[in-house]
OpenMM code with the backbone's topology and positions (N, CA, C; nanometers):
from openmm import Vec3, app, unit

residues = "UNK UNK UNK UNK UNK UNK UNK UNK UNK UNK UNK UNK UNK UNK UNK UNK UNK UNK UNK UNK UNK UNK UNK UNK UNK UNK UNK UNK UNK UNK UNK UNK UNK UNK UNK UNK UNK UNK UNK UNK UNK UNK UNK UNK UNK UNK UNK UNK UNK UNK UNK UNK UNK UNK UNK UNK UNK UNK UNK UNK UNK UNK UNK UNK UNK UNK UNK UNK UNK UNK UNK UNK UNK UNK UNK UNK UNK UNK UNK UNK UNK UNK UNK UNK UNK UNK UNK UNK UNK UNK UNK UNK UNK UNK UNK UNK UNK UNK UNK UNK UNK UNK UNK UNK UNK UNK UNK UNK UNK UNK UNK UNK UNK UNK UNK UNK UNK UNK UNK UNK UNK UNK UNK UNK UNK UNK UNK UNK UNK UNK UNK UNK UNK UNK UNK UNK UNK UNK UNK UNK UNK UNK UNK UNK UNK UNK UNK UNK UNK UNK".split()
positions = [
    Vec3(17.7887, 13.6509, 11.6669),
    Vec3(17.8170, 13.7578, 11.5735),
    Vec3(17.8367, 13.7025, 11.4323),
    Vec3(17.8959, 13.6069, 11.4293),
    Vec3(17.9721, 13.4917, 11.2781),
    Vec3(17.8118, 13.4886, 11.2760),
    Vec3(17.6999, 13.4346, 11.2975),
    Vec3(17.5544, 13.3568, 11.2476),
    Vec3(17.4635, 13.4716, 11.1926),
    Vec3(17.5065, 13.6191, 11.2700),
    Vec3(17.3862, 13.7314, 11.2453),
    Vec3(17.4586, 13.7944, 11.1029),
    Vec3(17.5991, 13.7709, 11.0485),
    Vec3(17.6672, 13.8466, 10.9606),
    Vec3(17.6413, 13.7715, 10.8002),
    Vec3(17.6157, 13.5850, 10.9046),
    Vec3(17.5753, 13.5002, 10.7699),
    Vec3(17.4243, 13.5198, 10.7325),
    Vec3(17.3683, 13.5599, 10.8441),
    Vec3(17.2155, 13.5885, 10.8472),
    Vec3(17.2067, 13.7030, 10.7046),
    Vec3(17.2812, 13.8186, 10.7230),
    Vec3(17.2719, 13.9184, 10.6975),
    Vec3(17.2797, 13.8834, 10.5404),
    Vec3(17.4119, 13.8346, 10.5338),
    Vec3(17.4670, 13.8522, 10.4064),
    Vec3(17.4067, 13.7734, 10.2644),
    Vec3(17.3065, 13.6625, 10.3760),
    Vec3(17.1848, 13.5953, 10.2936),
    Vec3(17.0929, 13.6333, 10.2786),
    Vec3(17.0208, 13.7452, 10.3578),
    Vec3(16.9075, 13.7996, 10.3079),
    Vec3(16.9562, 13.8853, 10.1915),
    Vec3(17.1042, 13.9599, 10.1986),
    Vec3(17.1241, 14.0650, 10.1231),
    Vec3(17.1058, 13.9220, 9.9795),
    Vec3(17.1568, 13.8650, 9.9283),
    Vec3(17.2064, 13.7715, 9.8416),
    Vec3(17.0093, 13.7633, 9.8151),
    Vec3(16.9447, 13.7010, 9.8788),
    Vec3(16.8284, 13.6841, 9.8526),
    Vec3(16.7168, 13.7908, 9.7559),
    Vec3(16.7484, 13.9117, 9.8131),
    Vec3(16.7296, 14.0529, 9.7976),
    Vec3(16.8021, 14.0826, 9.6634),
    Vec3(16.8763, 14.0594, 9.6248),
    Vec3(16.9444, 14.0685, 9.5139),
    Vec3(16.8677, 14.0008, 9.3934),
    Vec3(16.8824, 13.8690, 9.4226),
    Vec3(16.8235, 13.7351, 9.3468),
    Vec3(16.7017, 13.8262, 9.3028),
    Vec3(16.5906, 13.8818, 9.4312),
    Vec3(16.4486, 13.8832, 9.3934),
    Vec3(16.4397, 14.0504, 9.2915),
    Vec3(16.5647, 14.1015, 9.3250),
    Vec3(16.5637, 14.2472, 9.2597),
    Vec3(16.5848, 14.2190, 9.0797),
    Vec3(16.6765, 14.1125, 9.0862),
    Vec3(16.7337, 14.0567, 8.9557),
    Vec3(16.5960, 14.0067, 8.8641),
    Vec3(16.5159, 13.9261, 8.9000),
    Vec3(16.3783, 13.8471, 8.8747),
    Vec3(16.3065, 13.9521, 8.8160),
    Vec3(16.2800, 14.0600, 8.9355),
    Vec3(16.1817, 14.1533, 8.8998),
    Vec3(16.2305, 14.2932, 8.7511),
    Vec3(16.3498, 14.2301, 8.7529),
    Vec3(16.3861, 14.3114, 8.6086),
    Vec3(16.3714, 14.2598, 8.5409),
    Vec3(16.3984, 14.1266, 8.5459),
    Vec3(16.4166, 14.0568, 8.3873),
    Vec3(16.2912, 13.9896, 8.3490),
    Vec3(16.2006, 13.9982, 8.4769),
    Vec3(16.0320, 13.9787, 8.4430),
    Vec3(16.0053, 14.1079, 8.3443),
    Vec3(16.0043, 14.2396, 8.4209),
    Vec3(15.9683, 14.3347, 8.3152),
    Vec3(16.0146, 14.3764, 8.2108),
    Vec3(16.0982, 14.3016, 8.1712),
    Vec3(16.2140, 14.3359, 8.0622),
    Vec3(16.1513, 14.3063, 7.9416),
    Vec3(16.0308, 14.2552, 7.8856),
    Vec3(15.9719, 14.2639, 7.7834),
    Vec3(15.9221, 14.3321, 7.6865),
    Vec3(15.9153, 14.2971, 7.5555),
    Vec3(15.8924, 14.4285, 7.4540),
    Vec3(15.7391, 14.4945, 7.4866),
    Vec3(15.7369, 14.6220, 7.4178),
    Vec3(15.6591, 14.7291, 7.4738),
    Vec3(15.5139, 14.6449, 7.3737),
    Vec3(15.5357, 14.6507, 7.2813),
    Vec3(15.4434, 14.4967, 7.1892),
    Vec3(15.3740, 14.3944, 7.2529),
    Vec3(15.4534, 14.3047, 7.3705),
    Vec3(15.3523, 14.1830, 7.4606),
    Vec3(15.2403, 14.2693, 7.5182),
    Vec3(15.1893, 14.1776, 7.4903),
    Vec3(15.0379, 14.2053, 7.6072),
    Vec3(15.0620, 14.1522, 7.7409),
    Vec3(14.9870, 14.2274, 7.8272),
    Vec3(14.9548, 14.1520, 7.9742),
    Vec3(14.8612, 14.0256, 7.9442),
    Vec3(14.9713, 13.9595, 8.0316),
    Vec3(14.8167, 13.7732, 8.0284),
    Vec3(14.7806, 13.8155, 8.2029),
    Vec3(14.6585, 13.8003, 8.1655),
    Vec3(14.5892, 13.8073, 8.3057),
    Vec3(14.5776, 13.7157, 8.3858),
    Vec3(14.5429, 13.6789, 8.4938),
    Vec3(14.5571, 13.5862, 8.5896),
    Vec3(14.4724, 13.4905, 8.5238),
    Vec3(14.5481, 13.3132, 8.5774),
    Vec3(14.4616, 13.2750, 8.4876),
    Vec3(14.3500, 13.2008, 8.5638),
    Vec3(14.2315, 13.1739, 8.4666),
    Vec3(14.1372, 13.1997, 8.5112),
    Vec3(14.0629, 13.0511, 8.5907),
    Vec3(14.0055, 13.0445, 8.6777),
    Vec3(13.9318, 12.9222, 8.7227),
    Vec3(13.7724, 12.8790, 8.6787),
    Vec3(13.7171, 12.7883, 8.7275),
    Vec3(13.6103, 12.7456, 8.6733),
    Vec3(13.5270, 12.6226, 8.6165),
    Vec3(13.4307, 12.6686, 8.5881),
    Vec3(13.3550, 12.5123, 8.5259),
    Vec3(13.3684, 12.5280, 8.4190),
    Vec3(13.3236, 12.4216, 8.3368),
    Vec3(13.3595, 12.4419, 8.1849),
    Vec3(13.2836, 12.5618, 8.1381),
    Vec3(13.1417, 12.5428, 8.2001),
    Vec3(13.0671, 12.6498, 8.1620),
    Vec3(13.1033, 12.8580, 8.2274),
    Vec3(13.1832, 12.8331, 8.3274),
    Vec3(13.2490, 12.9513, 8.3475),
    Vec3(13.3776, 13.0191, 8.2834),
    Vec3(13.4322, 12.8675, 8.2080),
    Vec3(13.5535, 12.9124, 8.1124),
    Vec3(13.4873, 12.9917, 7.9754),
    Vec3(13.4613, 12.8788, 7.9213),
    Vec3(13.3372, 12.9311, 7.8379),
    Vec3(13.2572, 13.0559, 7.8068),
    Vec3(13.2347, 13.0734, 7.9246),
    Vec3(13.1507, 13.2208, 7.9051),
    Vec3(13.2739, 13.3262, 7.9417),
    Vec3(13.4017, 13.3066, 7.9614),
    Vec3(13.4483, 13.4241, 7.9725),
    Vec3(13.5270, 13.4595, 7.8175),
    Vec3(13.5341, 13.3215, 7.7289),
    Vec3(13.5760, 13.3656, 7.5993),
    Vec3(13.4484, 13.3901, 7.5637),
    Vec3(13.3574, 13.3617, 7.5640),
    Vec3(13.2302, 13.4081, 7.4724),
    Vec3(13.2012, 13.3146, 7.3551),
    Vec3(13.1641, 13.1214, 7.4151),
    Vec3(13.1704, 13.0707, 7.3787),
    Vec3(13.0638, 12.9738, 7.4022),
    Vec3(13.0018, 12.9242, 7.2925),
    Vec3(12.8457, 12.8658, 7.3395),
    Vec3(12.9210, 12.6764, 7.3561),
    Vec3(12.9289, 12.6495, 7.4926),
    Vec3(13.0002, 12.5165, 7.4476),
    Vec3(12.9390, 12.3827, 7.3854),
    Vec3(12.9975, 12.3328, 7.3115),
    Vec3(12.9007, 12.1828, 7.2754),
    Vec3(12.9387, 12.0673, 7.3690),
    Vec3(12.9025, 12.0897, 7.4357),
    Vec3(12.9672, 11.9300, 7.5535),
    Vec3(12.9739, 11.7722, 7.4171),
    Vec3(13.0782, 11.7430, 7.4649),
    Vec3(13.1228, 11.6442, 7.4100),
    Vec3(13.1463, 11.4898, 7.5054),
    Vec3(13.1680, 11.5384, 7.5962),
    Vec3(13.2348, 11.4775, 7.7199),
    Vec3(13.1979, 11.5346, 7.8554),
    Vec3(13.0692, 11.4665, 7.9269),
    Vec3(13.0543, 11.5055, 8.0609),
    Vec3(13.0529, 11.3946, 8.1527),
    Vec3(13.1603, 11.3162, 8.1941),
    Vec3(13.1838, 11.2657, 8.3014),
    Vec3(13.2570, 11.3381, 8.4406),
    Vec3(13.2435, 11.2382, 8.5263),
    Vec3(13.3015, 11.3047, 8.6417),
    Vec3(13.4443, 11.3407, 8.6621),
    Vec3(13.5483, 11.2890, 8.5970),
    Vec3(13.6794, 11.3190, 8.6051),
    Vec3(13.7085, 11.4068, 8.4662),
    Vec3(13.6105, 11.4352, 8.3805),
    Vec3(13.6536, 11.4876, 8.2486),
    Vec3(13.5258, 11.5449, 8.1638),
    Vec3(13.5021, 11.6696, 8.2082),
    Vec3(13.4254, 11.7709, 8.0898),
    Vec3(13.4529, 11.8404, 7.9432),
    Vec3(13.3951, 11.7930, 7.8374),
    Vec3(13.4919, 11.7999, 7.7384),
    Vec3(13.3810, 11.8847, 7.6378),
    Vec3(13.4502, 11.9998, 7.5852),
    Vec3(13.3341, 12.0636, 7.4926),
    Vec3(13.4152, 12.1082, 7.3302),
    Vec3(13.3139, 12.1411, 7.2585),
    Vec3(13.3946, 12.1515, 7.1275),
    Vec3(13.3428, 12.3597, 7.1104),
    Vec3(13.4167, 12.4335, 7.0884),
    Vec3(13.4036, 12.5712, 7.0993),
    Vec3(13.4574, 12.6267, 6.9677),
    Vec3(13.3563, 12.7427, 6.9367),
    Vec3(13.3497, 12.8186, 6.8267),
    Vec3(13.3616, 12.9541, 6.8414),
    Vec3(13.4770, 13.0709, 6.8356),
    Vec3(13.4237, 13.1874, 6.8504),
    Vec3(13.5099, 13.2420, 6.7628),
    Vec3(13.5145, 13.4256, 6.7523),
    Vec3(13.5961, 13.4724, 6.6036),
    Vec3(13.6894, 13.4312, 6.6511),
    Vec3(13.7877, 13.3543, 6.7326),
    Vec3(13.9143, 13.3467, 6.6842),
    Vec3(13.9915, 13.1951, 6.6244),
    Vec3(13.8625, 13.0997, 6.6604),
    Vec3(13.8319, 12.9998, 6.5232),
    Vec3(13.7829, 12.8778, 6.6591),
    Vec3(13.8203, 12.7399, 6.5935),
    Vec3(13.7784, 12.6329, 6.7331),
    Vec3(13.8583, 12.6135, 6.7343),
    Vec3(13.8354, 12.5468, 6.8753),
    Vec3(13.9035, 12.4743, 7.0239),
    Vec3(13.8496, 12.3903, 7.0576),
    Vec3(13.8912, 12.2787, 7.1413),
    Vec3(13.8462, 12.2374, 7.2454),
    Vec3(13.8364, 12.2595, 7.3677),
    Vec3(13.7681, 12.2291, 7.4949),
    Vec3(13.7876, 12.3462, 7.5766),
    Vec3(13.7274, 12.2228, 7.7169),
    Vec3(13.8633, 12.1732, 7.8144),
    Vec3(13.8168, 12.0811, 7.8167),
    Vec3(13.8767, 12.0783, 8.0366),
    Vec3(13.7609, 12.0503, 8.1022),
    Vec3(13.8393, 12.0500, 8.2435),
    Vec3(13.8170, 11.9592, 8.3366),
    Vec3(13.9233, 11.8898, 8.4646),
    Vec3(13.9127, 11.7650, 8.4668),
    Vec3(13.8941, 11.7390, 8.6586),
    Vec3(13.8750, 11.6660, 8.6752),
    Vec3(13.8466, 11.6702, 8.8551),
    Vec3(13.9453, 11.6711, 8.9151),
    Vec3(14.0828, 11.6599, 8.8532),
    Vec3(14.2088, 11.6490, 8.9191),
    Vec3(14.3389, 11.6768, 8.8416),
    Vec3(14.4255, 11.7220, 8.9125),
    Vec3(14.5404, 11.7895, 8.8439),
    Vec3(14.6091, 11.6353, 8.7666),
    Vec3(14.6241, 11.5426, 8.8467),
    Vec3(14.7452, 11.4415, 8.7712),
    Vec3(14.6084, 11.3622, 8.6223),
    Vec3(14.4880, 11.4128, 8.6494),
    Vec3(14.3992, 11.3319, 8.5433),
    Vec3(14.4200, 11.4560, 8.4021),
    Vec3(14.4782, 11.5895, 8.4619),
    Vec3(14.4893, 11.6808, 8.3621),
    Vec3(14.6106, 11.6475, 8.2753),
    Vec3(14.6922, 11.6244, 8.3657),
    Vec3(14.8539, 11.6065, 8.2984),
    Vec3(14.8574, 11.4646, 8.2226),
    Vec3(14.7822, 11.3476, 8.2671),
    Vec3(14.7927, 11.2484, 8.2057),
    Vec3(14.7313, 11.2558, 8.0328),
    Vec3(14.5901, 11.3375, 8.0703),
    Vec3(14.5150, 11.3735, 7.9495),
    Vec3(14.6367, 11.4558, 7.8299),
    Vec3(14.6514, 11.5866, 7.8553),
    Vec3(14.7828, 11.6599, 7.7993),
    Vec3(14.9174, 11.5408, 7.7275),
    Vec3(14.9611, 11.5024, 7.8473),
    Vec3(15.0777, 11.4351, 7.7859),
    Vec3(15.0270, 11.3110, 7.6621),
    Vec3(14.9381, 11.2544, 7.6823),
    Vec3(14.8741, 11.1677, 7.5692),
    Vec3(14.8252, 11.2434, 7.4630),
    Vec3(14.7565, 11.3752, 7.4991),
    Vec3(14.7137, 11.3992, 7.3605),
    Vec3(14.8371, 11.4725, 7.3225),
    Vec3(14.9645, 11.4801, 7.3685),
    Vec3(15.0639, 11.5548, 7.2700),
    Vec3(15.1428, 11.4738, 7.1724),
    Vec3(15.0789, 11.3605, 7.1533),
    Vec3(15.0978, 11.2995, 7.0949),
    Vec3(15.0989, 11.3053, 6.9063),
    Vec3(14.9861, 11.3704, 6.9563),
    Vec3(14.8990, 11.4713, 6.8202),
    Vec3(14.9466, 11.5671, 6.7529),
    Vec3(15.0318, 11.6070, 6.8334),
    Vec3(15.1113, 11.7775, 6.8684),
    Vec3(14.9438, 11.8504, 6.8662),
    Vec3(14.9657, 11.9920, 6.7984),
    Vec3(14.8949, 12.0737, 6.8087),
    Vec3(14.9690, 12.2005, 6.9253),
    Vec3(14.8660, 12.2746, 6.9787),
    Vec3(14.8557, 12.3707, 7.0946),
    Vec3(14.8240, 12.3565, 7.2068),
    Vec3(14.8152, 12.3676, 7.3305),
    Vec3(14.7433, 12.3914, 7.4446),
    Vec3(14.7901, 12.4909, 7.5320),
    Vec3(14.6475, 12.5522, 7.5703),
    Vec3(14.6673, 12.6778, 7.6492),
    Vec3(14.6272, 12.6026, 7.8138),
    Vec3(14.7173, 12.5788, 7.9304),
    Vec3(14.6609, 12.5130, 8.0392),
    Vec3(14.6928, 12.6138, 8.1676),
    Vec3(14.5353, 12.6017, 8.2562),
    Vec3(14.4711, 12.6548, 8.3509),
    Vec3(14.5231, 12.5129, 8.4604),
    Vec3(14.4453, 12.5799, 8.5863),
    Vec3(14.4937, 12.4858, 8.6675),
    Vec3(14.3147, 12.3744, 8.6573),
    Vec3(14.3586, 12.2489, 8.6259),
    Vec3(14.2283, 12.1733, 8.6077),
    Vec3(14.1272, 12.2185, 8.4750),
    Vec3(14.2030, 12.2753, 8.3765),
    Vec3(14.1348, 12.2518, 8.2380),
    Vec3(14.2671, 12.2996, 8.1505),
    Vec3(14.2031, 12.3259, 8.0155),
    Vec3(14.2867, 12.3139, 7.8490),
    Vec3(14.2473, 12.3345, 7.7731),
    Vec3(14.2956, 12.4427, 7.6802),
    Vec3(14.2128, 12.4430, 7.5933),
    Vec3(14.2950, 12.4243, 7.4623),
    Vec3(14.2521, 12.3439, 7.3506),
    Vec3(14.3309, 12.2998, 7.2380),
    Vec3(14.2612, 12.3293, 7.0840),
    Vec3(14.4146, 12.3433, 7.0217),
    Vec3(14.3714, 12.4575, 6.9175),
    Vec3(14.4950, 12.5130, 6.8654),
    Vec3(14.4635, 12.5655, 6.7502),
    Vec3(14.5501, 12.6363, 6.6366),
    Vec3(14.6618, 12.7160, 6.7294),
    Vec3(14.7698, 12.7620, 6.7232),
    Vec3(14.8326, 12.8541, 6.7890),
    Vec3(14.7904, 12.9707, 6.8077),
    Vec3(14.7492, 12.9939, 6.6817),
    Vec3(14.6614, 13.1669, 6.6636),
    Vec3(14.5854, 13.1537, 6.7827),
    Vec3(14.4580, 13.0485, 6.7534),
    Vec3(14.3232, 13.0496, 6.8853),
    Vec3(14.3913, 13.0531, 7.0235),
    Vec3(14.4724, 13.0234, 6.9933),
    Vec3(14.5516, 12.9568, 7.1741),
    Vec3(14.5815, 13.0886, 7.2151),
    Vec3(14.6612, 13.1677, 7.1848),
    Vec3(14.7709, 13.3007, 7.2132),
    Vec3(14.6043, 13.3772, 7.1947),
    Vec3(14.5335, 13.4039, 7.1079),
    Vec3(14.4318, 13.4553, 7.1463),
    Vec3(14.3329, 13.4612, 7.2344),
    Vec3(14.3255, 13.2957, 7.3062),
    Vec3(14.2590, 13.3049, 7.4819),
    Vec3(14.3241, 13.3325, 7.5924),
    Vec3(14.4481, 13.3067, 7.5557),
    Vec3(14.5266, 13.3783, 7.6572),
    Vec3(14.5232, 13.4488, 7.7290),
    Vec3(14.5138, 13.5583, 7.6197),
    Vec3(14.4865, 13.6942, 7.6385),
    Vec3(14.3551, 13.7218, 7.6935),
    Vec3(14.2376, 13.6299, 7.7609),
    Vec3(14.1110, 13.6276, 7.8246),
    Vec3(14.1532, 13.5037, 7.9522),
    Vec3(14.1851, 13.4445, 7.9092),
    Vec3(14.2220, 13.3156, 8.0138),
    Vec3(14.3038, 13.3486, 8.1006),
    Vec3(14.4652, 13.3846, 8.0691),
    Vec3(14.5853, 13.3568, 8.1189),
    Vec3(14.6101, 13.1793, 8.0997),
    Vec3(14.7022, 13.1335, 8.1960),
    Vec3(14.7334, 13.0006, 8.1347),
    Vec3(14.8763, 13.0192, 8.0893),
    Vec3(14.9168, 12.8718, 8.0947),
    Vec3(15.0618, 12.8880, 7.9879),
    Vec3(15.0573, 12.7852, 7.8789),
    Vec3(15.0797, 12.8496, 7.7748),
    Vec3(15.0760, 12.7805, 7.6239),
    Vec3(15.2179, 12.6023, 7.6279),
    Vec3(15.1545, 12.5328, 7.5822),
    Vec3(15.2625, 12.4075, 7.5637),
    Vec3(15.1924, 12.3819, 7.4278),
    Vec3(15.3749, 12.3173, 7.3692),
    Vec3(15.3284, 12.2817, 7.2245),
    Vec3(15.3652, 12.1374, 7.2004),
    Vec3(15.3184, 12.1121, 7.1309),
    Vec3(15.3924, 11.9340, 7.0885),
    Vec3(15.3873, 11.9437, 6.8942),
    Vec3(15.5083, 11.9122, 6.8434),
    Vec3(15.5357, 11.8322, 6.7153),
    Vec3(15.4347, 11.7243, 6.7262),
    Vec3(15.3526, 11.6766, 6.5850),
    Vec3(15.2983, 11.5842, 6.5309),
    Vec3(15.4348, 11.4316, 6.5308),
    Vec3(15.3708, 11.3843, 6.5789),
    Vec3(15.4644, 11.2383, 6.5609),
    Vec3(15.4490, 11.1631, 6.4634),
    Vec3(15.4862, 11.1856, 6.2975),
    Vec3(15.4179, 11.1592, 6.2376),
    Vec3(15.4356, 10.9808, 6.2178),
    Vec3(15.3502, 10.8952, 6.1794),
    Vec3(15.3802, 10.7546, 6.1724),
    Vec3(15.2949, 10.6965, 6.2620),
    Vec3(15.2691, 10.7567, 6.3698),
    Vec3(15.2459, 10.6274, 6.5235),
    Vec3(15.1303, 10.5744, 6.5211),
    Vec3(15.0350, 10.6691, 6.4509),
    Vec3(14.9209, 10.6087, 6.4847),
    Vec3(14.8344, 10.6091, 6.3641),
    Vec3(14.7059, 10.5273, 6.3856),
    Vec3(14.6536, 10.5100, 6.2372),
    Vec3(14.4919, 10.6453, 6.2179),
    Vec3(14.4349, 10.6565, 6.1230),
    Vec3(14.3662, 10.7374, 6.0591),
    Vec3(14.2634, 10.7797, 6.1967),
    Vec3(14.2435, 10.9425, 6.1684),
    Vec3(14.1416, 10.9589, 6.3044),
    Vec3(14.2064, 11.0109, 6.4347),
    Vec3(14.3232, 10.9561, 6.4532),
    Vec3(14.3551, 10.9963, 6.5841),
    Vec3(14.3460, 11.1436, 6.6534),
    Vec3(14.4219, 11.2534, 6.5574),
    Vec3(14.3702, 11.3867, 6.5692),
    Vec3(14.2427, 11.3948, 6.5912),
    Vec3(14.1636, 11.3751, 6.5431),
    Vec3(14.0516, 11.3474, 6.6051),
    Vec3(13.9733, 11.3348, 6.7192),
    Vec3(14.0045, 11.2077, 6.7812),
    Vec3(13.9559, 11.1087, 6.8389),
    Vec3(14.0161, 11.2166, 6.9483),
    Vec3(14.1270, 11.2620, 6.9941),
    Vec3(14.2410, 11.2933, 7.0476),
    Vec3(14.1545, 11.4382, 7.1295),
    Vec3(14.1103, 11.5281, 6.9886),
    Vec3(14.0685, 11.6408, 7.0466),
    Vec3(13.9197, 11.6620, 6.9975),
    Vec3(13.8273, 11.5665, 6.9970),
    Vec3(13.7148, 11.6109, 6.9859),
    Vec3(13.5932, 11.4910, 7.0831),
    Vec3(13.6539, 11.4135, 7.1429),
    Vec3(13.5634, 11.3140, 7.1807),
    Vec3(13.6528, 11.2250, 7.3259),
    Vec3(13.6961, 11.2540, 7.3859),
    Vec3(13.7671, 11.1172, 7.4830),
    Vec3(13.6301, 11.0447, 7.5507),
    Vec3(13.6291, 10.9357, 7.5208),
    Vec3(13.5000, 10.8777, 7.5745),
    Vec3(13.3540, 10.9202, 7.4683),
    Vec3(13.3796, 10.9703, 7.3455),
    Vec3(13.2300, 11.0018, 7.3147),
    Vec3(13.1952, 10.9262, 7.2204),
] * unit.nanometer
topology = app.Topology()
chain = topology.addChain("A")
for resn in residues:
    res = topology.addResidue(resn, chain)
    for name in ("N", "CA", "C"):
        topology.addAtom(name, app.Element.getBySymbol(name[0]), res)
């Protein structure tokens, strides 16, 4: 009787928790947009769902890398054969700071404006990084988001 009352009183507690979540998920201003699920793909399927002619920059096997132009300005737009080759890529180039909007196995990098604007086609969750300024010498922004390997 003591195990079915602790049973009980944890689902209730659980039930609570998930009632609590689901408010303070919708609790957002009437202003946000819905981000849609986010999206999967090849570079060339990311690509075509912003409406973006890509310039491959980077086509190896662990790392497809393109440079993208559409009205809401450029990006890079970039996806990788494996989740820890994604995070390693990310955490190095935040080095740079800038934007990134990240999918599961790609990224796309770019102005904040461009970023919050694929979003809204992608889904994804936005990460930001501060410029470090000092560390590194001329180019790196660059080098960072327009070429790995090119």
């Amino acid at each position: 009787m003591r195990n079915q009352r602790r049973r009980t009183a944890n689902a209730a507690s659980a039930i609570a928790v998930l009632a609590l979540l689901a408010t303070a998920c919708g609790a957002g201003g009437d202003d946000e947009k819905p981000v849609p699920e986010t999206a999967k793909g090849s570079l060339e399927q990311l690509a075509g769902k912003v409406e973006c002619e890509p310039n491959i920059q980077t086509d190896a096997k662990e790392l497809r890398q393109a440079n993208c132009k559409t009205g809401d300005g450029r990006y890079v737009l970039a996806t990788f054969a494996t989740d820890r080759g994604q995070r390693e890529w990310i955490n190095e180039a935040k080095d740079y700071g800038g934007s990134y909007l990240v999918g599961r196995k790609w990224v796309a990098v770019g102005d904040q404006k461009v970023v919050t604007a694929l979003r809204g086609r992608l889904g994804g969750t936005v990460e930001t990084s501060s410029h470090h300024s000092g560390e590194s010498g001329s180019g790196g922004n660059e080098e960072k988001h327009s070429g790995h390997g090119s």
